[in-house]
N, C-alpha and C positions, 0 to 999 in steps of 0.2 A: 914650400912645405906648408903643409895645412897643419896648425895646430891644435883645431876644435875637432879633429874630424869625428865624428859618430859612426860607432860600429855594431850594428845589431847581430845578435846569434842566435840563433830560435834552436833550442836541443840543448840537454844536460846530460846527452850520452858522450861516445867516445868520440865522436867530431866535432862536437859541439863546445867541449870543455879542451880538446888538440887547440882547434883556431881561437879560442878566448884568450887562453894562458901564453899561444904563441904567440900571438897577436902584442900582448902584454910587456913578454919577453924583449919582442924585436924594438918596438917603438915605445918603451916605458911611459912618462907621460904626456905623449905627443898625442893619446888617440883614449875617444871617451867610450869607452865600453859597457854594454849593456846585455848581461843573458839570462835571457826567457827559457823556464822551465819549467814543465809542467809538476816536478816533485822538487822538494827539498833536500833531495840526498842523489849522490850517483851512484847507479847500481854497477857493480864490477861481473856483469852476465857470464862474462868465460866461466868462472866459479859458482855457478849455478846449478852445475853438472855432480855437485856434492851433496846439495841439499836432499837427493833420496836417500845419500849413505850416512845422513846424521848430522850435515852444517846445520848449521841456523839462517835464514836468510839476514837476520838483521847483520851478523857478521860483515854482510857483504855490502852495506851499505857505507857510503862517506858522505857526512852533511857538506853540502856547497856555502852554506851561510861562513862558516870560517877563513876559505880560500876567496869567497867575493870579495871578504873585508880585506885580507891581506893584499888582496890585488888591485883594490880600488875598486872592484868590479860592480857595478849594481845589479845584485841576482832581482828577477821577478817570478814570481812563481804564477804562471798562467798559461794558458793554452792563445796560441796564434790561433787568429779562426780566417785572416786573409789578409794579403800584400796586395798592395797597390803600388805598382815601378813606377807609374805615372806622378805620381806627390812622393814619392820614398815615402812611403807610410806600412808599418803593421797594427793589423788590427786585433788587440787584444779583450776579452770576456769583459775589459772596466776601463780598457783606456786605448789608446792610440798612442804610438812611437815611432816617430820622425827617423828616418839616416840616411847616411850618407853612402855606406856598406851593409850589407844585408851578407850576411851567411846559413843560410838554412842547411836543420844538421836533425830535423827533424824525428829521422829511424824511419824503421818498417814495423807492420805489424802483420799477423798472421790471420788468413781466411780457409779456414778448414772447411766450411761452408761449400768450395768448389767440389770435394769430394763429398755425394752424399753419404750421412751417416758416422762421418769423420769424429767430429764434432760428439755425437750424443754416444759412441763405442768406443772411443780411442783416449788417451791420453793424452793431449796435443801440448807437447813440453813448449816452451818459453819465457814464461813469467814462474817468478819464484812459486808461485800460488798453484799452477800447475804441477812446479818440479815438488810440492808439496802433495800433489795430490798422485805422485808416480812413487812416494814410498810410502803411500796406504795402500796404494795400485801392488805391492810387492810385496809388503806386510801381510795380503791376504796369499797372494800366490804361494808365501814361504807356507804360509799355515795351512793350509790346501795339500802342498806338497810335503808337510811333515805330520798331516793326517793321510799319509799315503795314497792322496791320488796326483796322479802321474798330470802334469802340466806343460800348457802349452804359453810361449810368450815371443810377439810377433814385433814387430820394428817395422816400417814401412817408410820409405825417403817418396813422394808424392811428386807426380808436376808440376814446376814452379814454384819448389822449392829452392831458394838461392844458396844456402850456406847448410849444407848436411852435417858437415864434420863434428858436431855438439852430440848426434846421435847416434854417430860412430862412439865417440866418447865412451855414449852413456851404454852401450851393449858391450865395449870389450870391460868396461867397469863393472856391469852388472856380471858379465859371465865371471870374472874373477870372484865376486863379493860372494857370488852363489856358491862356492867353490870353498870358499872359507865357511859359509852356513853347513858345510856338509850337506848341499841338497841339488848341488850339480845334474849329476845322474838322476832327476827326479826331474826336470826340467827341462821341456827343450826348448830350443831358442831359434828362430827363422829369421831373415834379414830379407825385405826386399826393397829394391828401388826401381826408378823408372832410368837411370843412368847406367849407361853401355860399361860404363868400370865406377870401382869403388871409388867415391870421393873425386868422382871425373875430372870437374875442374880443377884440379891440381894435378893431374897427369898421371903417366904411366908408373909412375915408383910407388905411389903411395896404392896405388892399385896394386901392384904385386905384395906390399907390405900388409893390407888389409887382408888380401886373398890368401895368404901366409896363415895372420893370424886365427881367420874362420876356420882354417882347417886342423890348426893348432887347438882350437878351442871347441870344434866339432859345430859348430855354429853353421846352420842352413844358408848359404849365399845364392839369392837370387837378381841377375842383374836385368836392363832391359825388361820389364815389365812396370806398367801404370796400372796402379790401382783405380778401378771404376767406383767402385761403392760402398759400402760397408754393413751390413746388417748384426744385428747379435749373436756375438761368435766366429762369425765368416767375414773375411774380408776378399772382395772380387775383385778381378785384374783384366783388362780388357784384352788382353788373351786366350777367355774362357778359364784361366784356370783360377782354384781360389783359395785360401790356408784358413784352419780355424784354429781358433785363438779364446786365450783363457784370459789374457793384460794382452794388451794393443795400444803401444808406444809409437808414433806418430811427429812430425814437425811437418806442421802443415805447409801449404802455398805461402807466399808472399804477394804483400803488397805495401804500398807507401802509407804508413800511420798516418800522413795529411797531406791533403789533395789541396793546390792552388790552385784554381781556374785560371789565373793570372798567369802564370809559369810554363812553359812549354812543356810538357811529361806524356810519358806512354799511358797505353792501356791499366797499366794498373800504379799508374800516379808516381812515378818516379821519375824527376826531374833530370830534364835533357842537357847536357852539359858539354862544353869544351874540354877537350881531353887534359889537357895539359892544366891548365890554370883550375880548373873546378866553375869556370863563369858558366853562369845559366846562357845558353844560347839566346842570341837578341837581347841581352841585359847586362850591362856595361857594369853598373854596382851591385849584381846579386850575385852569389857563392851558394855552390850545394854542395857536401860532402856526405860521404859517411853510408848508411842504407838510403837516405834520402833521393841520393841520386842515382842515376841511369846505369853505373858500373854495374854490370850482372851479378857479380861475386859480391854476397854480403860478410863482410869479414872485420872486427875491430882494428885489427893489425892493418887494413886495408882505408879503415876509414880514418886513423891515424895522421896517412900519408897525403891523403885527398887534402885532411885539414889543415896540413903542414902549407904544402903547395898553395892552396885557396887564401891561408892565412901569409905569407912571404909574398902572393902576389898586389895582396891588398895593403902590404908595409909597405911594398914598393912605389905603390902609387899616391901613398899618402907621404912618402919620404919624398917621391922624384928621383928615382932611382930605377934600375933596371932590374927585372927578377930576377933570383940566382937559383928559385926548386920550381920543377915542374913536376907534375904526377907521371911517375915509373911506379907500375903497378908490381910489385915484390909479396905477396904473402907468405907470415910467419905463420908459426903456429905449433904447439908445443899437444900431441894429441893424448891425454890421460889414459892410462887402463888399469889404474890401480897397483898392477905388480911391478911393470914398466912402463915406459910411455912412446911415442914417437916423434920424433921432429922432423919439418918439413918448411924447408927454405924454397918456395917455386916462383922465380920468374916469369911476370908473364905476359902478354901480347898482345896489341890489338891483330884480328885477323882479318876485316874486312866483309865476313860473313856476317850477315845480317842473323843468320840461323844461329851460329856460334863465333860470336862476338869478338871470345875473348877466347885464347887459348896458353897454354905452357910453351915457353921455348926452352922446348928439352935438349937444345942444342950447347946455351949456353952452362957448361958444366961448372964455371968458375961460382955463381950463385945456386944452382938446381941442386940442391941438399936433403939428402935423408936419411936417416938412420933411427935403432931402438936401441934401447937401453933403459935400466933400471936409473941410472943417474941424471936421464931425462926428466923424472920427476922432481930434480931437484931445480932445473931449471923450470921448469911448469911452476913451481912453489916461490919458486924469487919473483917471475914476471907478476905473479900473485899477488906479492908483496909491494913491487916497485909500481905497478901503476896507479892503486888507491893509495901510496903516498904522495907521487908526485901530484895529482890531482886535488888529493887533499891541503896542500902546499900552495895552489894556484902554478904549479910549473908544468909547461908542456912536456909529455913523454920524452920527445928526442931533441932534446936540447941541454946542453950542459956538461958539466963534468962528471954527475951521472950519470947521463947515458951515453957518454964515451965508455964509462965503465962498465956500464951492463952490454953495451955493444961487444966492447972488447973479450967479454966472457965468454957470450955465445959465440963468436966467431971462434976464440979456442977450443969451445967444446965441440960446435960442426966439425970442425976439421979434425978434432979428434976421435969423434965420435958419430959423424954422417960423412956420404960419400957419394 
């Protein structure tokens, strides 16, 4: 057993603070922990989807300084600018830090840039500051449409976009919220994507349950079309056809918020990994979880699991012990629309296919879960509540006798209420 061992984490999102707190958890004071972050607070993103209908972003913040001291943990608040595997070294804006494990838990960030025009027409949600600027972006629309003229407001899921479902959110949210303005009927509302079904990477259910709600809600669905370019007012689709637009809501492309030269990564700097453990390929002490890596699906509930794994395989080598988690890619997801919500349990698979990676095994029925309900929202509102405490606490998501107990809830509720 190594008693000194040194663990670095680069990232204060949801992988970042998963493998810290588990890490913590497993091997209490047997392992010297240290996480690098670029803010002092963790942002709780899922709930960002509120801030056009009235949250506050600060709400949504948890300061890290209280959970590092309870944890022992040494926060650094700075930006990694490059690793070096060869000396275990990262290189930080004022210093240099030695280890022994590396976890890189970095995120993604967005390049709207790929689609010309994105960028300078659109609203490209992701940061608070954006979802800030998509309830002036609706403030003017209400006011447009309660000076009677007739409005147009567009959504578009782009190319290499990884993680849609935020903007499914924010349209069946908005269609309600309009609905309560009394200004529904004054409003229309378009949908398009570049994805053959709604929310594709989750499979056939939530497709029919989306294609349900659009026609429940009178919402334009267009699937299989790539938006080429954008001008003001028009947005074009490399199909020749094109929708004009009054507000144009948007989640751009992805890519990795930080690029390693060092590190093996694709085209657009997402770290190449071993399935199962989270190890960077060819790098024996380095870990990637979370958007940082190579998983196609960016998902928190997804990078959760990556950090659990990454974080159990690096107890086990500092304990001399055998690992007992590997990554089984399971996404949750609890989807908001204001009046009810929807949940969605999907299993899911490597395939083999370079083109499509990773797909649903809609075979197996015993986890493949969906259903709507208004009292969905009350599970949206707890997960809400249980993950900025445990983090706030220094305690990882799935560990404990909490989340035996929040597991045990949802499980009553799916089975009671998805199928």
């Amino acid at each position: 057993m190594n008693a000194s061992a040194k663990v670095v984490v680069l990232g204060g999102g949801f992988g970042g603070l998963e493998a810290a707190f588990y890490l913590r958890y497993k091997l209490g004071t047997r392992v010297n922990l240290t996480l690098i972050s670029e803010r002092e607070h963790f942002l709780f993103k899922p709930n960002t989807i509120y801030i056009p209908f009235g949250e506050e972003p600060e709400r949504l913040k948890v300061p890290l300084g209280p959970a590092a001291r309870r944890k022992d943990i040494a926060l650094v608040v700075s930006r990694a600018s490059g690793v070096e595997p060869e000396t275990r070294t990262v290189h930080l804006a004022d210093r240099d830090l030695n280890y022994d494990h590396l976890v890189v838990a970095t995120g993604a960030d967005m390049r709207p840039a790929e689609v010309p025009g994105l960028a300078e027409h659109a609203v490209t949600v992701w940061t608070p500051e954006e979802m800030l600027r998509l309830r002036e972006g609706l403030g003017r629309l209400t006011e447009a449409a309660r000076s009677g003229q007739r409005q147009r407001l567009l959504f578009v899921v782009p190319p290499n976009n990884r993680c849609s479902g935020p903007l499914y959110e924010l349209v069946l949210m908005t269609e309600t919220w309009l609905h309560r303005q009394k200004l529904r009927e004054r409003i229309d509302i378009t949908w398009t994507t570049y994805e053959d079904g709604y929310i594709q990477a989750f499979g056939p259910r939530l497709n029919t349950v989306v294609t349900h709600e659009f026609e429940e809600r009178a919402i334009h669905g267009f699937k299989g079309i790539s938006i080429s370019h954008v001008e003001p007012g028009t947005a074009y689709y490399a199909n020749g056809t094109k929708h004009e637009f009054d507000l144009l809501v948007s989640f751009p492309p992805y890519i990795a918020k930080e690029t390693y030269g060092s590190l093996p990564s694709d085209e657009r700097g997402f770290i190449h990994v071993e399935a199962e453990s989270r190890r960077v390929k060819g790098q024996a002490n380095i870990f990637a979880v979370g958007d940082a890596a190579d998983f196609p699906i960016k998902q928190a509930f997804l990078a959760l699991l990556q950090a659990d794994a990454a974080a159990d395989h690096i107890s086990a080598e500092i304990s001399g012990r055998t690992p007992s988690l590997k990554y089984e890619p399971m996404s949750m997801c609890v989807m908001e629309e204001l009046n009810r919500a929807t949940f969605a349990q999907v299993p899911l698979r490597y395939t083999g296919d370079p083109l499509k990676p990773v797909g649903v095994a809609t075979e197996d029925l015993e986890h493949y879960k969906v259903g709507v309900s208004p009292l969905w929202r009350l599970g949206k509102k707890v997960l809400g509540l249980y993950a900025p405490w445990r983090f706030g606490h220094g305690e990882p998501f799935h560990a404990g006798f909490a989340w035996e107990a929040m597991d045990l809830g949802l499980k009553v509720m799916s089975k009671l209420m998805a199928d």
